[in-house]
C-alpha positions in Angstrom: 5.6 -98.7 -55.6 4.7 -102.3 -55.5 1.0 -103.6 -54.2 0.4 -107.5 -54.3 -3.2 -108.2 -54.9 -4.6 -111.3 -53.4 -6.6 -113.3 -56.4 -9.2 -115.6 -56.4 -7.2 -118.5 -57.1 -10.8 -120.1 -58.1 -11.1 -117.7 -61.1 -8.7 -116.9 -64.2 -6.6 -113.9 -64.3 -9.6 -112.0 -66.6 -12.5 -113.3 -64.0 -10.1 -112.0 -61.3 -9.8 -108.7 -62.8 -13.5 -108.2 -63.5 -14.1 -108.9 -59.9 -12.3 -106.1 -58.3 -13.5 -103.9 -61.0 -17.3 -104.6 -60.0 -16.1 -104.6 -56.4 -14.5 -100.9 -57.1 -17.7 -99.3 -59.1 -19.9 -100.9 -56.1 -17.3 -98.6 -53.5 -17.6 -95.6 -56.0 -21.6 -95.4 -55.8 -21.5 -96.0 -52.0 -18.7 -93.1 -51.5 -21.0 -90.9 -53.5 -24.4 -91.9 -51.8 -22.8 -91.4 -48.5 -21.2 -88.0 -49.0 -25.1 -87.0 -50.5 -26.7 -88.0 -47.6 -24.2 -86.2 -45.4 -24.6 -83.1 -47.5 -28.4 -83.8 -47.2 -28.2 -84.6 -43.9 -26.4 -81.4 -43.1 -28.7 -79.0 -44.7 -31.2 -80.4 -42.1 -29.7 -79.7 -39.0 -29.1 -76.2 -40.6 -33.1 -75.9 -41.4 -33.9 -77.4 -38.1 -31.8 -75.4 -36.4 -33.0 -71.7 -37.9 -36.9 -73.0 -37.2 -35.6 -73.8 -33.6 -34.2 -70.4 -33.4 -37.6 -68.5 -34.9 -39.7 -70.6 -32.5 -37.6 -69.4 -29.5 -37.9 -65.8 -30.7 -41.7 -66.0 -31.2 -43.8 -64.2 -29.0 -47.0 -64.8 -30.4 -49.2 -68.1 -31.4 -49.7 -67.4 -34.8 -46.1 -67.4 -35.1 -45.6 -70.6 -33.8 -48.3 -72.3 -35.5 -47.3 -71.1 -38.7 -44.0 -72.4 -37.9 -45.8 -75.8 -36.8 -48.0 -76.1 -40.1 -44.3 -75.5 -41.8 -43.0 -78.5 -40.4 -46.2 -80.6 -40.8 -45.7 -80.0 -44.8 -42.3 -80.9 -44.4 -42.9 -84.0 -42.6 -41.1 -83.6 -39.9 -43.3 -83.9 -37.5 -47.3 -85.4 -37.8 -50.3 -83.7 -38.1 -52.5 -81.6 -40.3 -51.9 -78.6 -42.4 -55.0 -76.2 -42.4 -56.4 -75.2 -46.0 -54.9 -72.2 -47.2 -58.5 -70.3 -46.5 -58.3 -70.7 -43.1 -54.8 -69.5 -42.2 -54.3 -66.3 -41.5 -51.8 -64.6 -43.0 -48.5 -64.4 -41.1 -47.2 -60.3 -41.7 -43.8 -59.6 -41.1 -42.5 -57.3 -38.2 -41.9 -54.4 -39.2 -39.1 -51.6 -38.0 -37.9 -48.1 -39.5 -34.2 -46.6 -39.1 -33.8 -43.1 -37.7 -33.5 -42.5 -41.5 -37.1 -43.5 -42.2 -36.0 -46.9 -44.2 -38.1 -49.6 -43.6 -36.7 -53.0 -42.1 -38.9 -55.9 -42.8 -38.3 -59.1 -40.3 -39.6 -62.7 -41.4 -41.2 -64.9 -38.4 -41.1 -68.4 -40.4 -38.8 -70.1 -42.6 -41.5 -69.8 -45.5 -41.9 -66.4 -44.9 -38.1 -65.7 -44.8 -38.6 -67.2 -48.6 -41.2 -64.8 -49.5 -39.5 -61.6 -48.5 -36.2 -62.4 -49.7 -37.3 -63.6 -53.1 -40.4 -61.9 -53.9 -41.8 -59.4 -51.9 -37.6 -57.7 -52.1 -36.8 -55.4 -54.7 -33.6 -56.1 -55.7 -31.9 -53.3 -54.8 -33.0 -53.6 -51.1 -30.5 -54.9 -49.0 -30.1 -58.1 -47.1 -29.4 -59.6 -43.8 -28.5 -62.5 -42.1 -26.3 -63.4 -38.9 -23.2 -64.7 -40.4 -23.3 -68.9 -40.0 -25.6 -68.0 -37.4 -29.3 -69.2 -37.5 -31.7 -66.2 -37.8 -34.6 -64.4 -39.9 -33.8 -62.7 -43.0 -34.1 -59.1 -42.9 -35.0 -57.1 -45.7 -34.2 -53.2 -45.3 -36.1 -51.4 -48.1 -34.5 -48.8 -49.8 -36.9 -47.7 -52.6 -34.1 -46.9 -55.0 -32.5 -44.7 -52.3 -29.2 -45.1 -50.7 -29.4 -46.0 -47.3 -26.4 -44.3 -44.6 -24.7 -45.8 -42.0 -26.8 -45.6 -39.2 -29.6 -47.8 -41.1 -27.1 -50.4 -41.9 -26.1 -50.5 -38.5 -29.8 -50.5 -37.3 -30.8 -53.6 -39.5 -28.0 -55.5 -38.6 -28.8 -54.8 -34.9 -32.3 -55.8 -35.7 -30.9 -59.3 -37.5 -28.4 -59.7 -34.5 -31.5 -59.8 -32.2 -33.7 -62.0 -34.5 -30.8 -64.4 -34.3 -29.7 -67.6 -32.3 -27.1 -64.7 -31.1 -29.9 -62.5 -29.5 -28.2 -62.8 -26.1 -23.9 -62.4 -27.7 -22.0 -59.4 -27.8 -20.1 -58.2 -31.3 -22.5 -60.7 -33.7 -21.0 -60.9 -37.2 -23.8 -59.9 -39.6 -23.6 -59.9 -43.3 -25.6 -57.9 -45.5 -25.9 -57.4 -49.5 -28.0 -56.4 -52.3 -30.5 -58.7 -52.7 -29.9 -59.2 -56.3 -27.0 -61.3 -55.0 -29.1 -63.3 -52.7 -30.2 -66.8 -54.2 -32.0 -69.8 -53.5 -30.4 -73.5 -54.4 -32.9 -75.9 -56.5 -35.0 -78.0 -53.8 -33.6 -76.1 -50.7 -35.2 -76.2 -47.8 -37.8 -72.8 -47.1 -35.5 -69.8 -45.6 -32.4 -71.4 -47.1 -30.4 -69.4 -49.5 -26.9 -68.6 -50.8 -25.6 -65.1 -51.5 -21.9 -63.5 -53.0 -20.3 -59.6 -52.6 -21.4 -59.3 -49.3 -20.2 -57.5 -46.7 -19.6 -58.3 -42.7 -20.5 -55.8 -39.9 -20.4 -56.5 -36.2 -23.3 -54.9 -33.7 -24.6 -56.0 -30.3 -27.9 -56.8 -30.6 -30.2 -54.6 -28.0 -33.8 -55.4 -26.7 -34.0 -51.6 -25.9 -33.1 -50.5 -29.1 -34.8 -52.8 -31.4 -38.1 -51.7 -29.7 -37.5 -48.2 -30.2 -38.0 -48.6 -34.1 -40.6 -51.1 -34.3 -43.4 -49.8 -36.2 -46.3 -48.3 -33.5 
């Protein structure tokens, strides 16, 4: 196929040719800046959206002003950070299956980081509403197998700390968290994660409260 190319009829064929060749590399930087500020751009709606989602299922100030100082040190919105001495420290929630594993439930996006990449052994298992925004969920296995019923209880227990706390049949995935990682300058609470598996629960106020630690 054919294309005429208008020239410059100002310029010789090699001036011509060296025009649409800057022209072209000038195109090929702005494609790629574009589609890295879309990605970028993208990756904030998702953060935004999973603080949205723990601030509407906070119950408690500290909660939400840990969530607030969060967003203050990622300069999103104004204000100050307090100095580390005078926060108080934000503890999980805290749940146990009918099998006696523990279910840990983070309350901030920084604190979804800390249980999923340090406070986790690596042979606890993981949850998180599938493409959902949520908490992570940690369920504890101390080198123990965990049944059925506590994989079903922790994905109930993600399916309620979820945007999906109100749905019916809420895809939840879970997986070792040895397969749980998080990306090179992502944002707090945002990770990637392979060999997973996909379960679908309901999530229930009633039963959600029945294993919360007393």
């Amino acid at each position: 196929v054919l294309t005429e190319v208008a020239l410059d009829v100002r310029l010789d064929p090699s001036q011509n040719a060296q025009w649409y060749y800057q022209r072209y590399n000038k195109l090929k930087t702005a494609q790629r800046v574009l589609v890295e500020q879309i990605q970028e751009t993208k990756e904030e709606i998702e953060y935004l959206e999973e603080v949205l989602t723990l601030l509407e299922n906070s119950d408690d100030a500290q909660s939400i002003e840990t969530i607030r100082s969060e967003l203050v040190a990622q300069g999103i919105i104004r204000g100050k950070v307090p100095k580390k001495e005078k926060q108080k420290k934000l503890t999980a929630l805290t749940f146990y299956t009918s099998e006696g594993f523990e279910v840990l439930v983070g309350r901030s996006s920084l604190q979804n980081d800390q249980l999923t990449t340090k406070i986790a052994s690596k042979k606890d298992y993981w949850f998180h509403t599938k493409v959902i925004p949520g908490s992570h969920v940690i369920l504890r296995t101390e080198g123990k197998e965990p049944g059925e019923a506590s994989l079903l209880e922790a994905a109930q227990i993600a399916a309620y700390y979820s945007k999906a706390r109100q749905s019916g049949n809420v895809p939840v995935d879970y997986t070792l968290v040895k397969n749980v990682s998080k990306p090179s300058g992502a944002k707090p609470g945002m990770v990637i994660y392979v060999q997973y598996k996909t379960i679908f629960v309901t999530p229930s106020a009633e039963n959600v409260k029945s294993m919360a630690q007393v």
